[in-house]
mmCIF file of the C-alpha atoms, coordinates in Angstrom:
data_MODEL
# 
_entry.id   MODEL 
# 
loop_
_atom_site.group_PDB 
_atom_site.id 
_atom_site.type_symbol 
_atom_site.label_atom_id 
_atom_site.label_alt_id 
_atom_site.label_comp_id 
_atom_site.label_asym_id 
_atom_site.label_entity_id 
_atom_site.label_seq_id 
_atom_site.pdbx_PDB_ins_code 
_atom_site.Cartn_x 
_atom_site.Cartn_y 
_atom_site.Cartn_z 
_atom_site.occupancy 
_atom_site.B_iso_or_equiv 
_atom_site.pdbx_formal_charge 
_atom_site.auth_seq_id 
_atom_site.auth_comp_id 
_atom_site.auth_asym_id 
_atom_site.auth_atom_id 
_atom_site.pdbx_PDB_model_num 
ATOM 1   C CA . UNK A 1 1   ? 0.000   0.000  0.000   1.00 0.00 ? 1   UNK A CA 1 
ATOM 2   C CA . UNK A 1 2   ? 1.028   3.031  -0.912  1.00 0.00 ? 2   UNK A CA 1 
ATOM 3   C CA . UNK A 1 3   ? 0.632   6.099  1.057   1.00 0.00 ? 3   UNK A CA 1 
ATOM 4   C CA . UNK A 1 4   ? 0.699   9.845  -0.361  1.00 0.00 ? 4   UNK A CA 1 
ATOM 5   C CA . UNK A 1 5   ? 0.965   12.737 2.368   1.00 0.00 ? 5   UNK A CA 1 
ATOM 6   C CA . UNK A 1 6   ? -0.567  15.809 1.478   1.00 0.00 ? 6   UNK A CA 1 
ATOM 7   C CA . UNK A 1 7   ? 1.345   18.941 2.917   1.00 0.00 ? 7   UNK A CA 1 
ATOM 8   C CA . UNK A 1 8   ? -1.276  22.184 3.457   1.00 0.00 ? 8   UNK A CA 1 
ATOM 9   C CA . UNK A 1 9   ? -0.031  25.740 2.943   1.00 0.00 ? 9   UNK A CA 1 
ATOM 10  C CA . UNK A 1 10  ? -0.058  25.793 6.576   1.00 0.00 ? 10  UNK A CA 1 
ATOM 11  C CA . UNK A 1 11  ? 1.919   23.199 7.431   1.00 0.00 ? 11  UNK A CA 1 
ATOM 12  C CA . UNK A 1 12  ? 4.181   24.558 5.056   1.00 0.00 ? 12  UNK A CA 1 
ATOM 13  C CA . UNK A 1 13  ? 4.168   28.065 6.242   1.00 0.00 ? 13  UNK A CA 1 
ATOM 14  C CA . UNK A 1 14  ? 4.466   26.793 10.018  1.00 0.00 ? 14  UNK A CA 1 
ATOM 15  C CA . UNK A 1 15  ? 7.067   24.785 8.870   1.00 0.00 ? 15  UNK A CA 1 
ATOM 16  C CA . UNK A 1 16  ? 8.776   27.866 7.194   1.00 0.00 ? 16  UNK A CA 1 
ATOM 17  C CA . UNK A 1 17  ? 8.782   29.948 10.333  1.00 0.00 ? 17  UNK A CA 1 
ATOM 18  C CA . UNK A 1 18  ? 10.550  27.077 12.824  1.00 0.00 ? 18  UNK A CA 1 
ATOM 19  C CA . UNK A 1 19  ? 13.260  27.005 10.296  1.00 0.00 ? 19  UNK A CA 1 
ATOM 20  C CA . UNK A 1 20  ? 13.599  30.782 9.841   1.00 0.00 ? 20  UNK A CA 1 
ATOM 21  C CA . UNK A 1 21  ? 12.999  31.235 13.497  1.00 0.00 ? 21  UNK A CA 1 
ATOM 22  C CA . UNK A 1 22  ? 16.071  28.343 14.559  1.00 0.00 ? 22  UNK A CA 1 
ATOM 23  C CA . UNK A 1 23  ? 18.008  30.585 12.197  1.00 0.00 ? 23  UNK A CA 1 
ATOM 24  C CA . UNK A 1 24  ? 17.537  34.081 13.774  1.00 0.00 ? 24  UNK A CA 1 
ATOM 25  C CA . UNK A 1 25  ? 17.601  31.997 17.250  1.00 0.00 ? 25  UNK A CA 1 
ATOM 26  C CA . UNK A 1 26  ? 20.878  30.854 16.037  1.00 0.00 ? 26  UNK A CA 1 
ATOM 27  C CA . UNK A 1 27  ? 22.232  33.923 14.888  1.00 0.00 ? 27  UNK A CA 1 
ATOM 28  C CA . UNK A 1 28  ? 20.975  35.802 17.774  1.00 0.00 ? 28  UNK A CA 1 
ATOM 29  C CA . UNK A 1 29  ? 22.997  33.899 20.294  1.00 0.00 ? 29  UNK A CA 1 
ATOM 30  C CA . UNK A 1 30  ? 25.904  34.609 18.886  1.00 0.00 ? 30  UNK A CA 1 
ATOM 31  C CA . UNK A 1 31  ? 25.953  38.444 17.396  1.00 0.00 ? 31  UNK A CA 1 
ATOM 32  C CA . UNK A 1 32  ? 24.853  39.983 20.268  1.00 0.00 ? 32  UNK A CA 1 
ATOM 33  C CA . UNK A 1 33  ? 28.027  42.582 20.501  1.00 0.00 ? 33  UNK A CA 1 
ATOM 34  C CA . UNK A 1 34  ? 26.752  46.125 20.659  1.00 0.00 ? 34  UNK A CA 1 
ATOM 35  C CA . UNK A 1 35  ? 27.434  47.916 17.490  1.00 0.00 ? 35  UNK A CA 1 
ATOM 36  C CA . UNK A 1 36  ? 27.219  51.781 16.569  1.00 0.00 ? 36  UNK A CA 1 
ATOM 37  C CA . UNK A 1 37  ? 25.651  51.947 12.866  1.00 0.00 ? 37  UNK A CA 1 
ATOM 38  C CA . UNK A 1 38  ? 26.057  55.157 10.813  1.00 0.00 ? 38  UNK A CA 1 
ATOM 39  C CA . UNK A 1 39  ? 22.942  56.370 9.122   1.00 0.00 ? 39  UNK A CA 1 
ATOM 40  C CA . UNK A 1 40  ? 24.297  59.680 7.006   1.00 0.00 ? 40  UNK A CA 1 
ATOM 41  C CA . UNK A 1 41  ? 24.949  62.036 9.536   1.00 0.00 ? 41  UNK A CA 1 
ATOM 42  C CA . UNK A 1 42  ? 22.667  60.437 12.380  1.00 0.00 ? 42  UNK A CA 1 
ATOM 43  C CA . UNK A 1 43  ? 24.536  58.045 14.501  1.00 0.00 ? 43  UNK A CA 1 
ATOM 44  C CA . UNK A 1 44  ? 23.053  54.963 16.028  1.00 0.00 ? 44  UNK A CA 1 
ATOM 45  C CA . UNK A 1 45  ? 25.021  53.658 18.726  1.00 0.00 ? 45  UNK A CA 1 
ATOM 46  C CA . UNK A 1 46  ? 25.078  50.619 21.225  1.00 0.00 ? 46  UNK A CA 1 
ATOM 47  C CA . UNK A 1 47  ? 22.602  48.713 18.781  1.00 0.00 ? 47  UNK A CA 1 
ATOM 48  C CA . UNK A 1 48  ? 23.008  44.901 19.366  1.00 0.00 ? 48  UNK A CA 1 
ATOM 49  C CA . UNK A 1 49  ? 24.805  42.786 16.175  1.00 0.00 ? 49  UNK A CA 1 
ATOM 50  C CA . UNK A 1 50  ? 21.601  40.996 16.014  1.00 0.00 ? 50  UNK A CA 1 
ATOM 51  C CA . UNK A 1 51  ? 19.120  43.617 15.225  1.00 0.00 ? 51  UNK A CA 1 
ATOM 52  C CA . UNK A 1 52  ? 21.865  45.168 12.786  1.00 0.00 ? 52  UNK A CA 1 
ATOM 53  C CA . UNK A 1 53  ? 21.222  41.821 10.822  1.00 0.00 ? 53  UNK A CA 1 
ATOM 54  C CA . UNK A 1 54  ? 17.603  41.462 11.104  1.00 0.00 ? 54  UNK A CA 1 
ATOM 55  C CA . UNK A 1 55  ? 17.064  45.021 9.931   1.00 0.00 ? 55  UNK A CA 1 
ATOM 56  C CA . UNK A 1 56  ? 19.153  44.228 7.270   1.00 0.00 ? 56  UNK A CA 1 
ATOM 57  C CA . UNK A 1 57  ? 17.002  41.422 6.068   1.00 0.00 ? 57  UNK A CA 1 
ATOM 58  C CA . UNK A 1 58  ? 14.393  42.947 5.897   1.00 0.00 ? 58  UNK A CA 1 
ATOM 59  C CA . UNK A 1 59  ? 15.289  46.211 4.539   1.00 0.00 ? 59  UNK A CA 1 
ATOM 60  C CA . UNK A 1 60  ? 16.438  43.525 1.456   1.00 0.00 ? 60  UNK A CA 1 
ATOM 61  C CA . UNK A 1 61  ? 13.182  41.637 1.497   1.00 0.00 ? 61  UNK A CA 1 
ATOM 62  C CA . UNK A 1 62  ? 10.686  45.014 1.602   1.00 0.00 ? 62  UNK A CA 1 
ATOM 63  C CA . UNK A 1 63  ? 13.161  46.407 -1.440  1.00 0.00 ? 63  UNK A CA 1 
ATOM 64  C CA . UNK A 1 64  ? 12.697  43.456 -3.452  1.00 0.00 ? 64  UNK A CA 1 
ATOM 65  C CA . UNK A 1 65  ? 9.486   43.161 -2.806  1.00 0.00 ? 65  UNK A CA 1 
ATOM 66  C CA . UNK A 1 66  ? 8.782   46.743 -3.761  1.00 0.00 ? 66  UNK A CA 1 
ATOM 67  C CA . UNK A 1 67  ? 10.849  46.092 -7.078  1.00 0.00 ? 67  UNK A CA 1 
ATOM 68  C CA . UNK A 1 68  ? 8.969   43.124 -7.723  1.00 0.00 ? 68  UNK A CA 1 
ATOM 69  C CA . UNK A 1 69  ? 5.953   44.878 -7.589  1.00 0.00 ? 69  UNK A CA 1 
ATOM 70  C CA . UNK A 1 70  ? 7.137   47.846 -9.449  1.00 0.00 ? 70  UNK A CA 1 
ATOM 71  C CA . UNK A 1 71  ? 8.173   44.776 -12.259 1.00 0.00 ? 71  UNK A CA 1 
ATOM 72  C CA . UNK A 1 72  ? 4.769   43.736 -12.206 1.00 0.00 ? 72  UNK A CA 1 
ATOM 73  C CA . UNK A 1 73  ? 2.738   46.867 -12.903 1.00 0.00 ? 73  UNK A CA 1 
ATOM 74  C CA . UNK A 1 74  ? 4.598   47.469 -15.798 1.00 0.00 ? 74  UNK A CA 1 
ATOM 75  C CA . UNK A 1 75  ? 4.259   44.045 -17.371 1.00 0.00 ? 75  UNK A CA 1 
ATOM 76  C CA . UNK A 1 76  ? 0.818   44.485 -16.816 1.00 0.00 ? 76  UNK A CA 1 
ATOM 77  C CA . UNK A 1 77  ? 1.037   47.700 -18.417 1.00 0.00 ? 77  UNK A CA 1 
ATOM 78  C CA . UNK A 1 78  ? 2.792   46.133 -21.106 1.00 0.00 ? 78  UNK A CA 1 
ATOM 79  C CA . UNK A 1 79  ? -0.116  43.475 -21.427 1.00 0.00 ? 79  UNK A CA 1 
ATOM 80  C CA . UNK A 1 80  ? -2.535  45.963 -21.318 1.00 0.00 ? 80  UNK A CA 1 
ATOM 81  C CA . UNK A 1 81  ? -1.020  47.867 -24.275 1.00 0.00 ? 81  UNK A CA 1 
ATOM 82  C CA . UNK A 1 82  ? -0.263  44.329 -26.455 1.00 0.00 ? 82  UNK A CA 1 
ATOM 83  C CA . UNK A 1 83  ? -4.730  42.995 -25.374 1.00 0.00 ? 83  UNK A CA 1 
ATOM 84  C CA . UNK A 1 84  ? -5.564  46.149 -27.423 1.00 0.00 ? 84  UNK A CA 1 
ATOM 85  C CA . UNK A 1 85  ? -3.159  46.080 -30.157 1.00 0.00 ? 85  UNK A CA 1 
ATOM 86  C CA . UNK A 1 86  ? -4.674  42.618 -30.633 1.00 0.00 ? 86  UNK A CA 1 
ATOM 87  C CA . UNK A 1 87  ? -7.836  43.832 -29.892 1.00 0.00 ? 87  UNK A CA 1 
ATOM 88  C CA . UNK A 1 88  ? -7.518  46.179 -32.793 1.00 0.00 ? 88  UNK A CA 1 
ATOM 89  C CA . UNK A 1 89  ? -5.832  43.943 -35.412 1.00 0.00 ? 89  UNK A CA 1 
ATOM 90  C CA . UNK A 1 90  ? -8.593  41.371 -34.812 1.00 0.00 ? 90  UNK A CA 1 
ATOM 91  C CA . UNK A 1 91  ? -11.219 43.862 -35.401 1.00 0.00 ? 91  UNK A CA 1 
ATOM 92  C CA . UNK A 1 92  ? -9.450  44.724 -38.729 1.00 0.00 ? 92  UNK A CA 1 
ATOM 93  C CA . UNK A 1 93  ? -8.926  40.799 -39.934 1.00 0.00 ? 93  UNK A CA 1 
ATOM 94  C CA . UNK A 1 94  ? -12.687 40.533 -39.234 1.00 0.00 ? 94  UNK A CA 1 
ATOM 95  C CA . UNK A 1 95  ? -13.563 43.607 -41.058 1.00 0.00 ? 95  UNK A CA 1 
ATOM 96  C CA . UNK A 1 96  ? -10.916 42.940 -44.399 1.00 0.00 ? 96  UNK A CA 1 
ATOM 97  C CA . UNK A 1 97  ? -13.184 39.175 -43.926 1.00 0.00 ? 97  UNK A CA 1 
ATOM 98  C CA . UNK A 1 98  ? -15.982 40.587 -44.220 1.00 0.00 ? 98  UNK A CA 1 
ATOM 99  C CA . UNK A 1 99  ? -14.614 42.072 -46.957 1.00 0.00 ? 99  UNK A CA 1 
ATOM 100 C CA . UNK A 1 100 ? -13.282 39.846 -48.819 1.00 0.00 ? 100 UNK A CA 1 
ATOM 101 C CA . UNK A 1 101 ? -16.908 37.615 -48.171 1.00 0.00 ? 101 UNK A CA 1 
ATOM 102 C CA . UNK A 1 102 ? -18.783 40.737 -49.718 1.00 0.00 ? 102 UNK A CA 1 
ATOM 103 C CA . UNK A 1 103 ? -16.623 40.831 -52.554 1.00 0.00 ? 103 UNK A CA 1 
ATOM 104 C CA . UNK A 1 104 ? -16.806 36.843 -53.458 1.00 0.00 ? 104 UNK A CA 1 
ATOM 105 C CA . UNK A 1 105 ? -20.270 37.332 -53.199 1.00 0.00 ? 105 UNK A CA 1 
ATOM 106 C CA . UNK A 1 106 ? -20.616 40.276 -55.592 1.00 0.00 ? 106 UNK A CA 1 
ATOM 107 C CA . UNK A 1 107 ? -17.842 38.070 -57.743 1.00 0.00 ? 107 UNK A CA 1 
ATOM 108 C CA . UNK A 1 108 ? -19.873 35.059 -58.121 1.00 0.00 ? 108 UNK A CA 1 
ATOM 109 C CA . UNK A 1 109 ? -23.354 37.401 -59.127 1.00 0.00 ? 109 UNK A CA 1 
ATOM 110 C CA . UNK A 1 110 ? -21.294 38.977 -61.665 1.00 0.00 ? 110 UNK A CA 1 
ATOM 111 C CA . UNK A 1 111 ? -20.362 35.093 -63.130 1.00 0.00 ? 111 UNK A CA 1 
ATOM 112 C CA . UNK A 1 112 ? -23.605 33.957 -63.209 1.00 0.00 ? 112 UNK A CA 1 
ATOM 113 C CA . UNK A 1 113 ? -25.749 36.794 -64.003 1.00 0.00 ? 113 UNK A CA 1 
ATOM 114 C CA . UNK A 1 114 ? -26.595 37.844 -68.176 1.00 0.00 ? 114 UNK A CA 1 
ATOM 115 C CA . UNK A 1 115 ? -23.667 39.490 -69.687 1.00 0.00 ? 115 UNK A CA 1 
ATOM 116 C CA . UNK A 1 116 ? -25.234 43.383 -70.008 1.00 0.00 ? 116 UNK A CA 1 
ATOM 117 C CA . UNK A 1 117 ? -23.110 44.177 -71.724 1.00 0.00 ? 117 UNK A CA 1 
ATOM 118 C CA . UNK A 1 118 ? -23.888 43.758 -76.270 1.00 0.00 ? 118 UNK A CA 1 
ATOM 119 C CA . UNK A 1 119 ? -21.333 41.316 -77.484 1.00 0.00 ? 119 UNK A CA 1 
ATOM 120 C CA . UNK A 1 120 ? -19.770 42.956 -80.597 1.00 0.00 ? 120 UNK A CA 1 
ATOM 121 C CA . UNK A 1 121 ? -18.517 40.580 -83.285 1.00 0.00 ? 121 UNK A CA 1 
ATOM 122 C CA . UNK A 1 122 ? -15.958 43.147 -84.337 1.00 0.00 ? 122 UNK A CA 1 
ATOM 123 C CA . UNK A 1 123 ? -14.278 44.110 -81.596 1.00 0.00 ? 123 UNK A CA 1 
ATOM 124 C CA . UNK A 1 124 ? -10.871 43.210 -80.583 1.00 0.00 ? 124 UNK A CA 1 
# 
C-alpha cells in the first residue's frame, strides 16, 4: 500500500517559520556585541549585532518586494497595451473578412448573371 501525504499551505508556512525562526535563534545567540551603525549624519550607537542583521534582512526583502511589484505593474502595463493592439488587429482581420466575403459574393453574381453588356462581333 502506498501512502501519499498531502502537505497544506499551513503546514508549510508553520514549517517555514521554525526554520527561519532556529536561524535568527541561532544567529541571535551569537551576534549579540553592541554595534554603533552610521545612518548619514545620524549616529546609532550601542545597537546589538543581532538587530543590525535582522534590519538588514528585511530592509532587502521590503526592497525586493517593492521592485517586484514595481516589475509587475509594468508588465501588466505592457499586457494591457499588447490585449488592445490585438484587440484592434482582430477587429481589422474581421472587417478585411468581411470584406473579402462581400466581394466573393458580388464576384460570383457577376459570373452567373446575363452578360449586359452587347457582345460585338468586331471588336478586338
Amino acid at each position: 500500500m502506498r501512502v501519499v501525504l498531502v502537505y497544506s499551505e499551513e503546514v508549510l508556512t508553520l514549517i517555514l517559520l521554525l526554520v527561519v525562526g532556529s536561524v535568527l535563534v541561532y544567529i541571535s545567540k551569537f551576534n549579540f556585541m553592541l554595534v554603533s551603525v552610521n545612518l548619514g549624519q545620524y549616529i546609532l550607537s550601542d545597537i546589538p549585532l543581532f538587530y543590525v542583521i535582522t534590519g538588514s534582512f528585511v530592509a532587502g526583502l521590503v526592497l525586493s518586494y517593492v521592485v517586484y511589484f514595481v516589475h509587475g505593474i509594468s508588465t501588466s502595463l505592457t499586457l494591457r497595451g499588447k490585449n488592445k493592439e490585438i484587440k484592434k488587429d482582430k477587429d481589422e482581420v474581421l472587417e478585411l473578412t468581411r470584406r473579402v466575403h462581400r466581394l466573393e459574393l458580388e464576384n460570383e453574381k457577376l459570373k452567373h448573371s446575363p452578360s449586359r453588356e452587347p457582345e460585338d462581333s468586331n471588336a478586338l
